[in-house]
PyMOL Python script that loads the backbone (N, CA, C, O; Angstrom):
from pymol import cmd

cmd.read_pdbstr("""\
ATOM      1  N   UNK A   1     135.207  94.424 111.068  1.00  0.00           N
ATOM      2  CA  UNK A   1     134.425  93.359 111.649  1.00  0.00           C
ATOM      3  C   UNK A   1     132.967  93.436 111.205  1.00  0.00           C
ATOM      4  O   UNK A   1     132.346  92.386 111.043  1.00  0.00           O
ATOM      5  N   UNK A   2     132.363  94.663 110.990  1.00  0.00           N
ATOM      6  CA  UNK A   2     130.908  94.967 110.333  1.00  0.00           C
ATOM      7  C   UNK A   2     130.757  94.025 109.423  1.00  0.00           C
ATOM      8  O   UNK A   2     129.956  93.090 109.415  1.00  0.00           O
ATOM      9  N   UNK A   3     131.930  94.447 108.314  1.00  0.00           N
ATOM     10  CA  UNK A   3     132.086  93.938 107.157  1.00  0.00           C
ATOM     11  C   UNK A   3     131.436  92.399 106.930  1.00  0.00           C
ATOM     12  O   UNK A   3     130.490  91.865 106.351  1.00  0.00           O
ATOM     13  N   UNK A   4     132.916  91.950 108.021  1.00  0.00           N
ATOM     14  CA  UNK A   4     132.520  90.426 107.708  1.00  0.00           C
ATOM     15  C   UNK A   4     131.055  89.301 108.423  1.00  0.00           C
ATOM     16  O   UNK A   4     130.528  88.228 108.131  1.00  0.00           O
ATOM     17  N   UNK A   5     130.899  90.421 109.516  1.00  0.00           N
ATOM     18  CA  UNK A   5     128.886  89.734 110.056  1.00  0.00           C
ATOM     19  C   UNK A   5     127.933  90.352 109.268  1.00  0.00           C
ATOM     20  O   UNK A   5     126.794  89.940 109.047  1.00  0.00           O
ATOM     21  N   UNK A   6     128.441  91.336 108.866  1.00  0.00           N
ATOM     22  CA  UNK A   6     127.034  92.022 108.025  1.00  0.00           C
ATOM     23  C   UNK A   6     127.055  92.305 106.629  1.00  0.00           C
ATOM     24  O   UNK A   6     125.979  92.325 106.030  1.00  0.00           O
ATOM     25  N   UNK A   7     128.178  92.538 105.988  1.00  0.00           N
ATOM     26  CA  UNK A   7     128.070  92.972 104.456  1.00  0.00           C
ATOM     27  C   UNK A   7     128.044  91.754 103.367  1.00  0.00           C
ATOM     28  O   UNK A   7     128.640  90.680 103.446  1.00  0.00           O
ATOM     29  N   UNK A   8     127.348  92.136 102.525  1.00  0.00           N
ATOM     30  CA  UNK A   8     127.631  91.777 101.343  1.00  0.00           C
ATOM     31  C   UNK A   8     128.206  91.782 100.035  1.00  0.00           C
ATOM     32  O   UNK A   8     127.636  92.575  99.286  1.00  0.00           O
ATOM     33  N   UNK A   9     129.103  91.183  99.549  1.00  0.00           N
ATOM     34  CA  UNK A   9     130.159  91.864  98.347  1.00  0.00           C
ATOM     35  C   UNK A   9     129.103  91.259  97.784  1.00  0.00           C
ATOM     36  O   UNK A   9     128.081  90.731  98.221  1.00  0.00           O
ATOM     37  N   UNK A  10     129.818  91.546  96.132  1.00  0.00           N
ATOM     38  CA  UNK A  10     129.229  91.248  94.569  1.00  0.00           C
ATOM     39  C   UNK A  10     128.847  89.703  94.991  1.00  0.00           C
ATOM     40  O   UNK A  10     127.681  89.408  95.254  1.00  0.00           O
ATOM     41  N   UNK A  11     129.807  88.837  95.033  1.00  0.00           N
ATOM     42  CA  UNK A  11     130.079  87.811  94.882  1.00  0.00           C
ATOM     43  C   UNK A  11     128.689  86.849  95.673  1.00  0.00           C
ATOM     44  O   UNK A  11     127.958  85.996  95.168  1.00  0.00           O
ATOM     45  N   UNK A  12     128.718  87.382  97.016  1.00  0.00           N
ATOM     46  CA  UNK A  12     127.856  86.773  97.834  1.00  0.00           C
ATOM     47  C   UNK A  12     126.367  87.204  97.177  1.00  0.00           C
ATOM     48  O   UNK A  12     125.512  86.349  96.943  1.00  0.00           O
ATOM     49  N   UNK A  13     126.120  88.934  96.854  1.00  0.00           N
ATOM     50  CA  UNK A  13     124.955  89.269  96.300  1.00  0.00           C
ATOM     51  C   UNK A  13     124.835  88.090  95.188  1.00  0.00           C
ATOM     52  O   UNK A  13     123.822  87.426  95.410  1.00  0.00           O
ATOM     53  N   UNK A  14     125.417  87.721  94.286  1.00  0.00           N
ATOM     54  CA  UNK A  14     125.050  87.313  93.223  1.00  0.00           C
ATOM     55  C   UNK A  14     124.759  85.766  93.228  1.00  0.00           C
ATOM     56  O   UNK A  14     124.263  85.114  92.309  1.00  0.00           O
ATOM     57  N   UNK A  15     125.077  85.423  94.174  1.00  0.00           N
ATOM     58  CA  UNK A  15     125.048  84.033  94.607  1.00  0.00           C
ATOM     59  C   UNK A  15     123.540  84.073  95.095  1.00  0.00           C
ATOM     60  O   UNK A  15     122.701  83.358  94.546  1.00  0.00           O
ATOM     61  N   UNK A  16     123.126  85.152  96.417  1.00  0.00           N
ATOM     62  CA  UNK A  16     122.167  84.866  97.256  1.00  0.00           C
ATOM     63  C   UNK A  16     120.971  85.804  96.691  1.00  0.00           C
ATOM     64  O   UNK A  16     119.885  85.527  97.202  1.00  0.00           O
ATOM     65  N   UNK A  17     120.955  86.444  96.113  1.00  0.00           N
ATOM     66  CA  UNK A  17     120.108  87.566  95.464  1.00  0.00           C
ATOM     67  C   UNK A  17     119.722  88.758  96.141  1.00  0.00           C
ATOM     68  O   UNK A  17     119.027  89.709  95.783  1.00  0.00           O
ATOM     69  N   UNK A  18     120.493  88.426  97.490  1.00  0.00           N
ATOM     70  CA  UNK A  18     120.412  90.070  97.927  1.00  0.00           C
ATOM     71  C   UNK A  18     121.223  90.827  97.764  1.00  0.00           C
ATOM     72  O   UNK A  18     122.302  90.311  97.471  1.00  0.00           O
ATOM     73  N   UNK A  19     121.214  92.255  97.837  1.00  0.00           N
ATOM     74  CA  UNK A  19     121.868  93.237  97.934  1.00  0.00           C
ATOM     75  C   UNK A  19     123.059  93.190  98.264  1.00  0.00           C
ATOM     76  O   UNK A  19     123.351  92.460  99.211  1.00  0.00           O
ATOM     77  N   UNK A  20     124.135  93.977  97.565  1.00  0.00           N
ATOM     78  CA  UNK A  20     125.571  94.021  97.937  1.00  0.00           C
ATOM     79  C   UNK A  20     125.022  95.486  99.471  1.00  0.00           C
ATOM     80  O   UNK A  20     123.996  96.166  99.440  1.00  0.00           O
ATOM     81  N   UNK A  21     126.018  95.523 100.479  1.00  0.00           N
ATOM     82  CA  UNK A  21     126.129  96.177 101.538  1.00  0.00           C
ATOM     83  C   UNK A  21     127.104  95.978 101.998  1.00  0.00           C
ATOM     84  O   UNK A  21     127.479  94.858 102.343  1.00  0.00           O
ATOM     85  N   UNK A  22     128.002  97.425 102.162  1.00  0.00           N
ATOM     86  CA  UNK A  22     129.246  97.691 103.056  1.00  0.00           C
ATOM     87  C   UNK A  22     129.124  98.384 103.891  1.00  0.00           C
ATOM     88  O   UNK A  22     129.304  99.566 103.596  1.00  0.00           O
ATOM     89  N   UNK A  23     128.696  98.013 105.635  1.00  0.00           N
ATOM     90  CA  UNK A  23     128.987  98.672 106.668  1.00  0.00           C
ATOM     91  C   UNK A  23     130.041  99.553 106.792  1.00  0.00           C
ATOM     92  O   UNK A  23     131.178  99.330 106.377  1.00  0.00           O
ATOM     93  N   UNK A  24     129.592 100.777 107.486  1.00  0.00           N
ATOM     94  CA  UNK A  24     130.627 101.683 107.789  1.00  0.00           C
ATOM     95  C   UNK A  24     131.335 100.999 108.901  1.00  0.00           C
ATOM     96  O   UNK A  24     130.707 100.007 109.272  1.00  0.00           O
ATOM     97  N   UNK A  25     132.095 101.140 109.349  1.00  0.00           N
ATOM     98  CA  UNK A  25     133.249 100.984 110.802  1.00  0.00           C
ATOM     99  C   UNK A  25     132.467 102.085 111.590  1.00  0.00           C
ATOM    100  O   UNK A  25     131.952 103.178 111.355  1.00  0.00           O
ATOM    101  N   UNK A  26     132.671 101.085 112.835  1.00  0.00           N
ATOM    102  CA  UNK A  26     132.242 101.358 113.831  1.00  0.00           C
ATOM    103  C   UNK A  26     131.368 100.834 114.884  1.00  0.00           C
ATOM    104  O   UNK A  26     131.362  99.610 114.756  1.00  0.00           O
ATOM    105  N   UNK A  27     130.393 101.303 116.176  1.00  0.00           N
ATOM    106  CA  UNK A  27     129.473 100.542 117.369  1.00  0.00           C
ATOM    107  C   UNK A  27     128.804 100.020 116.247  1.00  0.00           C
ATOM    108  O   UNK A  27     128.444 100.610 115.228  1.00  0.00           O
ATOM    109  N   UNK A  28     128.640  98.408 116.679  1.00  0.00           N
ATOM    110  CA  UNK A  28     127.752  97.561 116.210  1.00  0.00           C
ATOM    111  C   UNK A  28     125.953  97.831 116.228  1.00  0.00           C
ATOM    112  O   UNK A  28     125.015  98.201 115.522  1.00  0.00           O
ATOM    113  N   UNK A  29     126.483  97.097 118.262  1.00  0.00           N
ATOM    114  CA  UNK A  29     125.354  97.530 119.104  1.00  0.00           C
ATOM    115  C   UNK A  29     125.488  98.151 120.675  1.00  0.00           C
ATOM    116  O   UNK A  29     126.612  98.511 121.026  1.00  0.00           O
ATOM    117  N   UNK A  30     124.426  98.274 121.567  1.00  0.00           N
ATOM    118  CA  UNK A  30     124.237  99.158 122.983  1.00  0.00           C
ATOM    119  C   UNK A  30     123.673  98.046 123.545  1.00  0.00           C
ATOM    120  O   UNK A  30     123.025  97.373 122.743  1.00  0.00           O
ATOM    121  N   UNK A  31     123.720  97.573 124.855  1.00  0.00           N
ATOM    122  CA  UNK A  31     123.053  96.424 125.457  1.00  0.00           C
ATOM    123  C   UNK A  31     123.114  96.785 127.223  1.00  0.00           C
ATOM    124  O   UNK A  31     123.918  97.471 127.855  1.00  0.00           O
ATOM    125  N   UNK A  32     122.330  96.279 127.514  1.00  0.00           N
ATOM    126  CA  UNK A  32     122.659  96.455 129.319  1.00  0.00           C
ATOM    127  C   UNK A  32     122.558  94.628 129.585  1.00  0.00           C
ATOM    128  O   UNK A  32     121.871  93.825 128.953  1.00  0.00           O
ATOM    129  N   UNK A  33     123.542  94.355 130.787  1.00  0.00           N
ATOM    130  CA  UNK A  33     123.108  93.551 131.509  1.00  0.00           C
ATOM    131  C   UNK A  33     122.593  93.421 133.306  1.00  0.00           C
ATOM    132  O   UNK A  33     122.914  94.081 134.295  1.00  0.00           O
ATOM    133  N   UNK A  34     122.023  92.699 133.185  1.00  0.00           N
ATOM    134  CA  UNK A  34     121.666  92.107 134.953  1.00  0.00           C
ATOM    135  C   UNK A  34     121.802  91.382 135.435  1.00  0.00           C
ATOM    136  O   UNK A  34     120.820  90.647 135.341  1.00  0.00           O
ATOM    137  N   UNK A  35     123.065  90.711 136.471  1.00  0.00           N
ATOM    138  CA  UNK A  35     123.243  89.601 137.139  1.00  0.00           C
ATOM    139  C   UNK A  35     122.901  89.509 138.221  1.00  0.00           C
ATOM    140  O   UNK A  35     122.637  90.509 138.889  1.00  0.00           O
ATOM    141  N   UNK A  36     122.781  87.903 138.838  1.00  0.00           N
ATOM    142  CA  UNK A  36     122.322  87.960 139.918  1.00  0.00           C
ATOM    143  C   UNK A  36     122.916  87.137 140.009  1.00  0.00           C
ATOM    144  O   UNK A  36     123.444  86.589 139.042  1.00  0.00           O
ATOM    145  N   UNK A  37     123.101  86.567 141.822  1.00  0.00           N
ATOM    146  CA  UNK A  37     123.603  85.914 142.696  1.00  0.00           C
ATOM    147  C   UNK A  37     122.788  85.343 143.489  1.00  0.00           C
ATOM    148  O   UNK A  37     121.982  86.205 143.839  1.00  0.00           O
ATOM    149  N   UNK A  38     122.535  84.291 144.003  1.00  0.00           N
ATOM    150  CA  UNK A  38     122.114  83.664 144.971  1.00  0.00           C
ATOM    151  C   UNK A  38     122.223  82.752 146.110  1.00  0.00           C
ATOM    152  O   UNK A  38     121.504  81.754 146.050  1.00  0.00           O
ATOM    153  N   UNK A  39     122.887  82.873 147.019  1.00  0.00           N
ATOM    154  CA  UNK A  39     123.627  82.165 147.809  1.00  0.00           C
ATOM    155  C   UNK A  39     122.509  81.003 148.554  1.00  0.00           C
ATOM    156  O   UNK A  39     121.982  81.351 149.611  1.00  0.00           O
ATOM    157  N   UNK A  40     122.265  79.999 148.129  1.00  0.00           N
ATOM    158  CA  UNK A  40     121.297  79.106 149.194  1.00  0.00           C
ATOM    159  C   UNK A  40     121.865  78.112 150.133  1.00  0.00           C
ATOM    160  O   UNK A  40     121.248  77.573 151.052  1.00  0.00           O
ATOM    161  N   UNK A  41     123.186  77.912 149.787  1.00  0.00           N
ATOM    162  CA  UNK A  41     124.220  77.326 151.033  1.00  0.00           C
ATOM    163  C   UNK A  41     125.511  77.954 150.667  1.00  0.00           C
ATOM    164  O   UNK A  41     125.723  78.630 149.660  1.00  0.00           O
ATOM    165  N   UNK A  42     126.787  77.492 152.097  1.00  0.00           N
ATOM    166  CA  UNK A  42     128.028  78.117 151.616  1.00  0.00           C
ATOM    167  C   UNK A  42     128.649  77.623 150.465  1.00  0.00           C
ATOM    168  O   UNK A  42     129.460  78.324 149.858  1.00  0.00           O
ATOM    169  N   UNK A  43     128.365  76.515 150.102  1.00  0.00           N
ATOM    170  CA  UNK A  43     128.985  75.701 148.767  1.00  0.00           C
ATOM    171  C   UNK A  43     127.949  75.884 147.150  1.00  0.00           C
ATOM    172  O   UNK A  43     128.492  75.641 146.073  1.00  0.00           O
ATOM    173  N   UNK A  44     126.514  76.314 147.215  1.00  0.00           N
ATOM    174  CA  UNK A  44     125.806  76.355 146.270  1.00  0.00           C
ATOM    175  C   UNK A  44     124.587  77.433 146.095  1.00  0.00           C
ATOM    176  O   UNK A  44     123.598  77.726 146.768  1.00  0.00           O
ATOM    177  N   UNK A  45     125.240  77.949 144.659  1.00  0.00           N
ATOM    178  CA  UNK A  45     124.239  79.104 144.909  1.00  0.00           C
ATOM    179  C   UNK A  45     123.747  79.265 143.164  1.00  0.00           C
ATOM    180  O   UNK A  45     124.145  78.420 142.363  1.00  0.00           O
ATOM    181  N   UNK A  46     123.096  80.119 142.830  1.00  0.00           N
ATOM    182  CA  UNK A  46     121.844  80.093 141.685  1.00  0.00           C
ATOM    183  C   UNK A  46     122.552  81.705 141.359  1.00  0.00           C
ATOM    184  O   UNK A  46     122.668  82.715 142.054  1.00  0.00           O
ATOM    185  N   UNK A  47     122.924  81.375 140.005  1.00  0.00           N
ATOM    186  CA  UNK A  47     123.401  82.622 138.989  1.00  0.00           C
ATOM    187  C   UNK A  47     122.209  82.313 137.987  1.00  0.00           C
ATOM    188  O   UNK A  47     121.505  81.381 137.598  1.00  0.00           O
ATOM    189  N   UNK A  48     122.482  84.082 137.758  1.00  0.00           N
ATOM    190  CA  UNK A  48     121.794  84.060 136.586  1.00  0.00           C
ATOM    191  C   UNK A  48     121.742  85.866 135.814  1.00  0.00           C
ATOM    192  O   UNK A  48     121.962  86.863 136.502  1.00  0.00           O
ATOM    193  N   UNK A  49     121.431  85.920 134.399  1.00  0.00           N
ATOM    194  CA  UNK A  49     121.848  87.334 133.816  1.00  0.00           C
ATOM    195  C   UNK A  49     121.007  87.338 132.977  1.00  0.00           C
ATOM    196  O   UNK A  49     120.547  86.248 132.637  1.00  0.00           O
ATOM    197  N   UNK A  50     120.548  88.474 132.397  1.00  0.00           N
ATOM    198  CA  UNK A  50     119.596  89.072 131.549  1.00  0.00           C
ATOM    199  C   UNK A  50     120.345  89.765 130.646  1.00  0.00           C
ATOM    200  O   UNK A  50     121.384  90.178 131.163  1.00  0.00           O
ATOM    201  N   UNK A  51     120.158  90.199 128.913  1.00  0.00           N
ATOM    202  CA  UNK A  51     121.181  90.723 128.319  1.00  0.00           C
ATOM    203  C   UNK A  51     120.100  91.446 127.365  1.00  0.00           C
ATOM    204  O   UNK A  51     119.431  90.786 126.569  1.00  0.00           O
ATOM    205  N   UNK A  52     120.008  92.447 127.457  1.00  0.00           N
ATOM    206  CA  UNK A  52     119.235  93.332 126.286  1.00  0.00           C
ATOM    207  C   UNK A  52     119.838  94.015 125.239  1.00  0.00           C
ATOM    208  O   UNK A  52     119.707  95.179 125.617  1.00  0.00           O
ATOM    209  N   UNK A  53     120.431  94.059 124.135  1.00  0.00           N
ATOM    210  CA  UNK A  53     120.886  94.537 123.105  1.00  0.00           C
ATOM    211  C   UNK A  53     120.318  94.925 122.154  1.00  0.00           C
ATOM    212  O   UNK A  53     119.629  94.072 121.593  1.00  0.00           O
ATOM    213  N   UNK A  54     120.328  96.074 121.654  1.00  0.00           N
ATOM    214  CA  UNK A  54     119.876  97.076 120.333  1.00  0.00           C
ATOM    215  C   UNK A  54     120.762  97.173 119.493  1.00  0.00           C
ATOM    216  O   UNK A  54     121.737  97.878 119.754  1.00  0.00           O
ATOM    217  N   UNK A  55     120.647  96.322 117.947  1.00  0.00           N
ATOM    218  CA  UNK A  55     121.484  96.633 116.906  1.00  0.00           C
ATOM    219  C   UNK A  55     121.633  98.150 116.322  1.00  0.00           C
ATOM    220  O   UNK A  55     120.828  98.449 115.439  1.00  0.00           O
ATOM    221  N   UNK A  56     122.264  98.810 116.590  1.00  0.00           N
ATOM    222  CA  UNK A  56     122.192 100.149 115.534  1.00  0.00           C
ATOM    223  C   UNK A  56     122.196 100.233 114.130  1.00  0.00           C
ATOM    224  O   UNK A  56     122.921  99.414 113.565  1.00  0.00           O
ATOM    225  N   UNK A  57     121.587 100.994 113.453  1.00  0.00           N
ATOM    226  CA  UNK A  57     121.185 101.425 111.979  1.00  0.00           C
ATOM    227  C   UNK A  57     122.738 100.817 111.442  1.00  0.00           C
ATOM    228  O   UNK A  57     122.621  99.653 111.058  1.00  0.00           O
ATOM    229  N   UNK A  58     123.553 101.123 111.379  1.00  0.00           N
ATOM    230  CA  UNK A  58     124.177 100.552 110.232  1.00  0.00           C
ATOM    231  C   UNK A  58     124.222  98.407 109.947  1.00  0.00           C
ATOM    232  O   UNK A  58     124.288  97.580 109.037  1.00  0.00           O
ATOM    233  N   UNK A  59     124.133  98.489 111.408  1.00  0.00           N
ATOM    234  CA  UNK A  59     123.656  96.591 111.169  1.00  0.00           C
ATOM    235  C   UNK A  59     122.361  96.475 110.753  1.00  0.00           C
ATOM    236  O   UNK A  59     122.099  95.589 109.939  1.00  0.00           O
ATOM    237  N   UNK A  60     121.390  97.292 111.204  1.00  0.00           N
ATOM    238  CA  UNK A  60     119.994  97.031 110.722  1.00  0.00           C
ATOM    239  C   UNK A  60     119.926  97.059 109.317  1.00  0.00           C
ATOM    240  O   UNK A  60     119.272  96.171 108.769  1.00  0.00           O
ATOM    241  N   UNK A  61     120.720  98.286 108.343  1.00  0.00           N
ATOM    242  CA  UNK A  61     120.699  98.139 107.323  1.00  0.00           C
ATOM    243  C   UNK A  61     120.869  97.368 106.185  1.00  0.00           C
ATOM    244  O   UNK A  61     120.676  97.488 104.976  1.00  0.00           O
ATOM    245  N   UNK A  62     121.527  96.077 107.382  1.00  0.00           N
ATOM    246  CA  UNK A  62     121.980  95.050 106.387  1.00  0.00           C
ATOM    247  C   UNK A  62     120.999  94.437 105.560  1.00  0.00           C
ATOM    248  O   UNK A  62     119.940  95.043 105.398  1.00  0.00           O
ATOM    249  N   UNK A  63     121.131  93.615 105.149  1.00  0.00           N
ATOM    250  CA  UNK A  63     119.801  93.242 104.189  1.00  0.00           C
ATOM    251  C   UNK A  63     119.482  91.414 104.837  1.00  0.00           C
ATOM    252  O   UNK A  63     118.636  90.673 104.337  1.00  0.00           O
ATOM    253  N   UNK A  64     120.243  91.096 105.817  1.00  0.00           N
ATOM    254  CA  UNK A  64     119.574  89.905 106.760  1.00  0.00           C
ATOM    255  C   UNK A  64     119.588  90.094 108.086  1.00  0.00           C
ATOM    256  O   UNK A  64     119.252  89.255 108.921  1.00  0.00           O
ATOM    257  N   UNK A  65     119.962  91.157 108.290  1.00  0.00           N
ATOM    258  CA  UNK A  65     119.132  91.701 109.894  1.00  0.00           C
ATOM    259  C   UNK A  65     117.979  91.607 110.233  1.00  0.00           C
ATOM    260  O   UNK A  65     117.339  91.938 109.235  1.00  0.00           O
ATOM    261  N   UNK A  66     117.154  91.309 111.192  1.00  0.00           N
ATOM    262  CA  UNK A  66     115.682  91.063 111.180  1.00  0.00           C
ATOM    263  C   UNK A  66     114.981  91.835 112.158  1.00  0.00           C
ATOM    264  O   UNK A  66     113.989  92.529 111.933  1.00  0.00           O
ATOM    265  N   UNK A  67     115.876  91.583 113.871  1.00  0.00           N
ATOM    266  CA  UNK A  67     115.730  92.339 114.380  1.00  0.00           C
ATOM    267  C   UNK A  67     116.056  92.994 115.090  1.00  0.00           C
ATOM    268  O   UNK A  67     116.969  92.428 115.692  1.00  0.00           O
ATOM    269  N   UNK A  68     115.847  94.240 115.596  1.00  0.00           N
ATOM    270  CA  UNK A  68     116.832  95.476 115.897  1.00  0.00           C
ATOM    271  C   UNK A  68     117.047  95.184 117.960  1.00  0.00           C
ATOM    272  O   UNK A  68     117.603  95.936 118.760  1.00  0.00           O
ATOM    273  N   UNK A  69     116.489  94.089 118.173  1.00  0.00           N
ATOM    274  CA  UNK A  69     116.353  94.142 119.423  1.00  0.00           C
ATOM    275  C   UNK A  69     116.783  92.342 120.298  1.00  0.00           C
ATOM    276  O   UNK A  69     116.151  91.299 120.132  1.00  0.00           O
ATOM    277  N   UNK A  70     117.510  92.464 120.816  1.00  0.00           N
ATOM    278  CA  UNK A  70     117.953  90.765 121.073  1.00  0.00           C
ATOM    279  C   UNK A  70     118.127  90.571 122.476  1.00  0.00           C
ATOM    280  O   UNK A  70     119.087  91.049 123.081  1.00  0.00           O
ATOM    281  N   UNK A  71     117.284  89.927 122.985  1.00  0.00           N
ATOM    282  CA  UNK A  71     117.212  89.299 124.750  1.00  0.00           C
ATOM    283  C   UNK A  71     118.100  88.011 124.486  1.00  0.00           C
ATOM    284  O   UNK A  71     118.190  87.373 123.437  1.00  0.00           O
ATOM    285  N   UNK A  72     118.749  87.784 125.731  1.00  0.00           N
ATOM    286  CA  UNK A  72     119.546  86.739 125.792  1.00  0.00           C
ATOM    287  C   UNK A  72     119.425  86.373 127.596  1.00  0.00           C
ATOM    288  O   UNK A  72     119.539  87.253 128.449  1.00  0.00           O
ATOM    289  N   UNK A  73     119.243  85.305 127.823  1.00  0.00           N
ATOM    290  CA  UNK A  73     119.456  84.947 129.165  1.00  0.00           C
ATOM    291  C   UNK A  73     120.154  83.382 129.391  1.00  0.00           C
ATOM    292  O   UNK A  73     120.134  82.378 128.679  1.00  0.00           O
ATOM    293  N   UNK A  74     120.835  83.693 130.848  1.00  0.00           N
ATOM    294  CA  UNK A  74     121.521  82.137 131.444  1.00  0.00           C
ATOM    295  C   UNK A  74     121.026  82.190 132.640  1.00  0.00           C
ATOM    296  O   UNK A  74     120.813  83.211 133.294  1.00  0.00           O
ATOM    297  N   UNK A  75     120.792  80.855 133.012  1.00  0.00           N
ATOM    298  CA  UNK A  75     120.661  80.646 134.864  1.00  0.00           C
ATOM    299  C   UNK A  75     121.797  79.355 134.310  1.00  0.00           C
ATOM    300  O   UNK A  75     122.207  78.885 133.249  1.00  0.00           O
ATOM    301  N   UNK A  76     122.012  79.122 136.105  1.00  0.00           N
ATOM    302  CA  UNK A  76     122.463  78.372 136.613  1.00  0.00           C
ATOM    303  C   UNK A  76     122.729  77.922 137.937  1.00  0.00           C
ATOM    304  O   UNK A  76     122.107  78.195 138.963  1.00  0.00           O
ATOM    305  N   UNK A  77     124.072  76.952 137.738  1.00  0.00           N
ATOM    306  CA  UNK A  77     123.734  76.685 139.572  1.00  0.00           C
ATOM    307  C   UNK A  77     125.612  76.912 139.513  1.00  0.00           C
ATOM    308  O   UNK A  77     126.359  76.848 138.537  1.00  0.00           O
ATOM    309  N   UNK A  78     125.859  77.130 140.653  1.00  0.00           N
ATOM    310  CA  UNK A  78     127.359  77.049 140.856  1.00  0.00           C
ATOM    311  C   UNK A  78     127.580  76.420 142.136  1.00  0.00           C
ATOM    312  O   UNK A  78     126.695  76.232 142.971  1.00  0.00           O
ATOM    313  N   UNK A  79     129.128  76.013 142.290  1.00  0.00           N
ATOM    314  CA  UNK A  79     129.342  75.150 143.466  1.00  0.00           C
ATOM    315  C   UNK A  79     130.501  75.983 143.532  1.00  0.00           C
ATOM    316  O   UNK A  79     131.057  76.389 142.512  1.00  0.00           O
ATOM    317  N   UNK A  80     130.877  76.246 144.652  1.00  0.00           N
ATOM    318  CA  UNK A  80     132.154  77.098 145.395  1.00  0.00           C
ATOM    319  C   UNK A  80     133.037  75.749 146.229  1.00  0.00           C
ATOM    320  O   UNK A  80     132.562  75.155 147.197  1.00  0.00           O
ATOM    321  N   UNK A  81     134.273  75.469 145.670  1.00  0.00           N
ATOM    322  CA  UNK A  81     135.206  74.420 147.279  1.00  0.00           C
ATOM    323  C   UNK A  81     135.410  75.292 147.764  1.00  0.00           C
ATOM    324  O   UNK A  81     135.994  75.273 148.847  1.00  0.00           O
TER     325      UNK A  81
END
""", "prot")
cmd.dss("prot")
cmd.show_as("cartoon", "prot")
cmd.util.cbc("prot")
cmd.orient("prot")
């Protein structure tokens, strides 16, 4: 799976002018998340999550990796019948 998000064969190098790169197998990345809940009536309440992820050295090494560090967040609203 490295392979196919991160490497580059001949083919693609020679096309795009970067570097050929074959990831080893193995953890991509490490991430924590944080959800939350919010109940403001019995039928409607306010979600929401925080997502911090660190690419490890062998994705960083790729040659279009940029950066080693990726925040991601959702809110929302939910309705319970």
């Amino acid at each position: 799976m490295l392979t196919s998000y991160f490497g580059v064969n001949a083919e693609q190098a020679a096309a795009s002018g970067l570097p050929q790169y074959k990831p080893s197998s193995g953890f991509q990345d490490v991430g924590a998340t944080l959800a939350i809940k919010y109940r403001l009536t019995d039928h409607i309440s306010f979600v929401g999550s925080a997502l911090m992820t660190q690419n490890l050295d062998r994705v960083m090494d790729s040659p279009f990796t940029e950066r080693k560090w990726q925040p991601a967040s959702i809110l929302g609203v939910a309705y319970t019948f």
